[in-house]
FISEKE-961634 format. One record per residue (C-alpha): x negated, y negated, z negated. Coordinates in steps of 0.02 Angstrom, whole numbers, plus 50000, padded with zeros to 5 digits. Each point is the difference from the previous one (the first is absolute). Last residue first. Example, Ala and Ser with C-alpha at 12.3 -4.5 7.8 and 13.67 -1.06 7.14 Angstrom:
# residues 2
493165005349643
500695017249967
# end
This chain:
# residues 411
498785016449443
500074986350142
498164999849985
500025020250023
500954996650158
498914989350053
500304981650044
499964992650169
499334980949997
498705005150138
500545016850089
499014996250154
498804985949982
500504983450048
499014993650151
499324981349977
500924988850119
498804996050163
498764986250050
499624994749834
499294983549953
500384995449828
499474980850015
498704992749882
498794992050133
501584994450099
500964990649874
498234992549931
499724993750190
501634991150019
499674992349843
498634992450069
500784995350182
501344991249896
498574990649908
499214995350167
501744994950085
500014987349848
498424994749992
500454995050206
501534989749943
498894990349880
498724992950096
498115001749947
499315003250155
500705015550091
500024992850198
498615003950036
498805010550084
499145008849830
501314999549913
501165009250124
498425011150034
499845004849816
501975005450016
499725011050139
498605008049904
501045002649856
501525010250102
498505009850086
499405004949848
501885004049930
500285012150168
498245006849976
500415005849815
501515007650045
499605017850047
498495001049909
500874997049825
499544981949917
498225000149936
499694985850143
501304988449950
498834996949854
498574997850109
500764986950092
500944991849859
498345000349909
499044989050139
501444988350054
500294995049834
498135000649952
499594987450168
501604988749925
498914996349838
498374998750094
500804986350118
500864991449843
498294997849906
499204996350134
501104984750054
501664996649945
500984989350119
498744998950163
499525020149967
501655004449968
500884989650137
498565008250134
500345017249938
501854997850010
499904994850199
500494982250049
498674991950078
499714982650020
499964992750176
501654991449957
499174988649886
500064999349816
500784986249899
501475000550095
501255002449871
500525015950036
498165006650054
499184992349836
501605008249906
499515015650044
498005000149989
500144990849842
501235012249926
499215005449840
498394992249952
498574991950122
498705015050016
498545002149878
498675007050097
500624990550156
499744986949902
498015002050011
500024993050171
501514991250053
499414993550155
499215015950070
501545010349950
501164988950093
498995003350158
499905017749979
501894999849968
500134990950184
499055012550089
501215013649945
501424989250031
499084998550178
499435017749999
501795005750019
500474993650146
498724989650080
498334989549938
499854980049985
498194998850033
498645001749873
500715018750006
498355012449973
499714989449823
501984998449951
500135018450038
498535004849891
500624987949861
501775012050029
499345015349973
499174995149851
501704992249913
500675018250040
498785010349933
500955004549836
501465003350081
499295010050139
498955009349881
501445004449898
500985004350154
498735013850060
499685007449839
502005005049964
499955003450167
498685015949992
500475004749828
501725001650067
499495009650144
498935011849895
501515003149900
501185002050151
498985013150111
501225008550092
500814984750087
499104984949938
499424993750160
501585003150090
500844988649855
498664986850014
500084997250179
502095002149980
499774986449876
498884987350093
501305001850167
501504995649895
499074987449904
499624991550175
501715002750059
500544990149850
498734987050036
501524985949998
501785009850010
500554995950174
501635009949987
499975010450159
498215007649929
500385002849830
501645007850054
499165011550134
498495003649886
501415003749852
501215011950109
498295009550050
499595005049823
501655003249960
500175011050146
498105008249928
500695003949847
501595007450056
499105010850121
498705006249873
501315003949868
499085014449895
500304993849808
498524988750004
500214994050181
501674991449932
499224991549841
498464994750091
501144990850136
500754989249865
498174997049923
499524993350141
501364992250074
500114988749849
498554988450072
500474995350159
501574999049963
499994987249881
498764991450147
501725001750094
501104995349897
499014982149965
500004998750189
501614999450002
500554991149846
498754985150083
498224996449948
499644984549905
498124998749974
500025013550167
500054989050144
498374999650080
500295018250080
501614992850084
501675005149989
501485001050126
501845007449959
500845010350099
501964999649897
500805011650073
498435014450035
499094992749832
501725004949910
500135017350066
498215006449994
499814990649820
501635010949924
499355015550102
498154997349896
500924995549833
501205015150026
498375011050039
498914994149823
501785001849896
500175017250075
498395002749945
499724994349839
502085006849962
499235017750021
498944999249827
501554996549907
500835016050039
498135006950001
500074999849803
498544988849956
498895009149871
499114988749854
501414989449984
499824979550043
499134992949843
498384995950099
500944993250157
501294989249910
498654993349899
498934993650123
501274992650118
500494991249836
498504993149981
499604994850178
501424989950015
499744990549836
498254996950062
500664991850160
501174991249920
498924990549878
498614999450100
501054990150112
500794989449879
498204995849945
499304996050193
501404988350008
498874984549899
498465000550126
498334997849979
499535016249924
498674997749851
500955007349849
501185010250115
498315012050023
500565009549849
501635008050049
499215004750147
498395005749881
501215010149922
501035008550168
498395004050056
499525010049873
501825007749938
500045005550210
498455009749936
500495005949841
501515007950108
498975008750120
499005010249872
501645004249915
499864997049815
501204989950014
501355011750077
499665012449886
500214990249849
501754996150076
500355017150046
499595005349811
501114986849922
501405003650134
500555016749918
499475016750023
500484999450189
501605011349964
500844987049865
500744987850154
501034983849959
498334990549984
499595004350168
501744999250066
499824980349962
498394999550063
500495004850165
501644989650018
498984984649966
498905006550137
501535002250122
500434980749945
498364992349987
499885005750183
501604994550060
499794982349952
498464996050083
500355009750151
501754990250020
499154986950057
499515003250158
501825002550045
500535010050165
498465010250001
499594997949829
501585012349984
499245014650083
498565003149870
500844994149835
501395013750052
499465017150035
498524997049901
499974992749846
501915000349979
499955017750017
498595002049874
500884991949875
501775008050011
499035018350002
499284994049859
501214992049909
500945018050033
498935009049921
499764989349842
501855002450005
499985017949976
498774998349881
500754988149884
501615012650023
499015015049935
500625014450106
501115013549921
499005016249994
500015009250132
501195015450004
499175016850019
500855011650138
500085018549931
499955013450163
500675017349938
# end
C-alpha cells in the first residue's frame, strides 16, 4: 500500500518572502528594461522598486540563515571593499570639487549603489529557475520592444552625443550588457538556439537603435566570451590583468598621443590627444584629481571643450586621480576573477558580459551619469541571479517505490 506524506503547512513569512521575490525580480527585468524605452525615467524608479522588493523578501526569508550572515558576507566580498574604496575617497574628494551639484550627485549615486548592493548579497543562495527564466525573456522583450519602436519611430544619433543619450539608445547599451548573463542562463541548462536568437535579437536592436559604441561592446564581449570558452579561470586572470593595466596606464597613453599628435588628431586619438594635453598642464593634479563631478559638470557647463573625452576611465582619473584609478582597477580586477570561479558553463558568458561593459567605459558614454549607474547595478544583480541559479536541464527522476511503506511498517 502506497502512504502519501502531507507537507507540513508552509510558513506564511516564507511564502511571501517567495513571492516578493518573484515580484522583485520581475519588475527588474521584464519591466524596468522595456519601459525606459517609452520613458527614460521610469528606470530610476523601477529599479529601487524591484530591489526594494528584494530586500524586503530577504528579511522575510529564515532559509538563508538570516540576513546578518549575508550581509557580513557581502562586505567582506573582495569586490565590494573595492567599490567601498572608491566610493570613500568620492565621498572625500567633495572637499576640493568646484562645483555645488557634485554633492547631490554623490548623494544619489551612492544611495543607488547601496541598495543594488544589498539586494544582490541578501538575494537567496539558490535561484529557483522560475525566476531565473524571467532574465531572459525580459532581455528578448526589451530587444523586440527596441526593434519595433526604433522601426516607427527611426530615430538618428550621433557618436558625440552621448552626455544626454536618448531612452533608445539608453535600452540599447542596457542591452548590451544584460544579454550576457541572460544568454548564460539559457546555454546553461542546454538552450543553444535560444541563446544565440537572443543573442542576435540584441545586435539587430542595438544596431537599428543607434545605441553609442554598443556594437563596439557587442563585438568586445563576444571576443572575450570565445576567448574564455573552456578555459574561464585563466581567462579571468587574463582580463582581470589586462584592464587594470589599462586603467592604470591610461594618463600615459594619452602624453604619448599628445607627443605623436602636435596636430589636431582623428577619431578617437583626438580626445585621446586632448587628455595628454590636459595632463601636461595640470601636472601633479592629475595625482590628486579635481573632486566629484568636475569632469561632468565641466562638460555641462562648458567648462571643458568638446574635444574632451568622455569614457569612465578618463572622468576617474580627471575627478579623483590615482587614488580613484587604482580603486576602480581592483573592482574590475576581483570582479573578473571572481566571476571566474563561477561553473564552466557560465563563466565565459559573465566574462564576456564584463568585458562588454569595460568597453562601454572605456569608449564613452558611461561617465558619471546617473541613468547609466543604474543599468550597471541592474546588470549586477543580474549577475548574482545567474551565478546562484539551480541549473538543471531535466526534473530529477523519482525512484521507484519512493514514499511506499512496507508492509511490516504498516504493522
Amino acid at each position: 500500500m502506497i502512504t502519501i506524506s502531507r507537507r507540513p503547512a508552509e510558513d506564511p513569512a516564507e511564502e511571501a518572502a517567495r513571492l516578493l521575490l518573484r515580484l522583485g525580480v520581475f519588475m527588474l527585468f521584464v519591466i524596468a528594461l522595456p519601459a525606459p524605452i517609452l520613458a527614460r525615467q521610469t528606470v530610476y524608479i523601477l529599479l529601487p522598486i524591484g530591489a526594494a522588493l528584494l530586500l524586503v523578501s530577504a528579511m522575510l526569508s529564515h532559509t538563508n540563515g538570516g540576513s546578518g550572515g549575508s550581509l557580513r558576507a557581502l562586505f567582506q566580498s573582495p569586490p565590494v571593499w573595492a567599490a567601498l574604496l572608491l566610493g570613500i575617497w568620492a565621498g572625500v574628494s567633495l572637499i576640493w570639487t568646484p562645483f555645488e551639484g557634485s554633492a547631490e550627485r554623490f548623494a544619489k549615486a551612492a544611495g543607488t549603489m547601496l541598495l543594488v548592493a544589498a539586494a544582490a548579497g541578501l538575494m537567496p543562495l539558490r535561484t529557483k529557475t522560475s525566476n531565473l527564466n524571467l532574465l531572459p525573456i525580459g532581455v528578448g522583450a526589451a530587444a523586440l520592444a527596441l526593434v519595433a519602436v526604433t522601426l516607427l519611430l527611426a530615430p538618428k544619433y550621433t557618436v558625440e552625443d552621448i552626455l544626454d543619450v536618448g531612452p533608445l539608445g539608453r535600452a540599447g547599451l542596457g542591452l548590451a550588457l544584460l544579454v550576457w548573463p541572460g544568454m548564460g542562463a539559457l546555454a546553461v541548462r542546454g538552450h543553444w538556439f535560444w541563446a544565440g536568437a537572443l543573442g542576435f535579437a540584441t545586435i539587430v536592436a542595438c544596431g537599428l537603435a543607434g545605441a553609442p559604441n554598443a556594437l563596439p561592446a557587442l563585438f568586445g564581449g563576444a571576443l572575450v566570451f570565445a576567448a574564455a570558452f573552456g578555459r574561464a579561470r585563466t581567462m579571468s586572470v587574463v582580463l582581470a590583468g589586462l584592464m587594470t593595466a589599462i586603467v592604470l596606464f591610461a594618463p600615459l597613453a594619452a602624453l604619448g598621443a599628445h607627443a605623436v599628435w602636435t596636430d589636431p588628431a582623428q577619431g578617437f586619438f583626438r580626445h585621446l590627444a586632448f587628455w595628454g594635453q590636459m595632463i601636461a598642464s595640470d601636472g601633479w593634479r592629475t595625482l590628486l584629481g579635481h573632486g566629484f563631478g568636475a569632469a561632468t559638470w565641466g562638460m555641462l557647463g562648458g567648462y571643458l571643450p568638446a574635444m574632451t573625452p568622455r569614457s569612465l576611465v578618463f572622468q576617474i582619473w580627471f575627478d579623483l586621480g590615482a587614488v580613484g584609478a587604482l580603486a576602480l582597477a581592483l573592482v574590475l580586477a576581483r570582479a573578473s576573477l571572481l566571476v571566474g570561479e563561477a561553473r564552466p558553463a557560465l563563466a565565459p558568458f559573465l566574462l564576456g558580459g564584463i568585458g562588454a561593459g569595460f568597453v562601454i567605459c572605456l569608449l564613452g558614454p558611461a561617465a558619471q551619469q546617473l541613468w547609466w549607474l543604474t543599468l550597471a547595478g541592474l546588470d549586477a544583480i543580474a549577475f548574482a541571479l545567474v551565478m546562484r541559479g539551480q541549473f538543471r536541464k531535466r526534473r530529477p527522476v523519482v525512484p521507484i517505490g519512493f514514499g511506499a511503506a512496507s508492509a511490516d511498517d504498516a504493522a
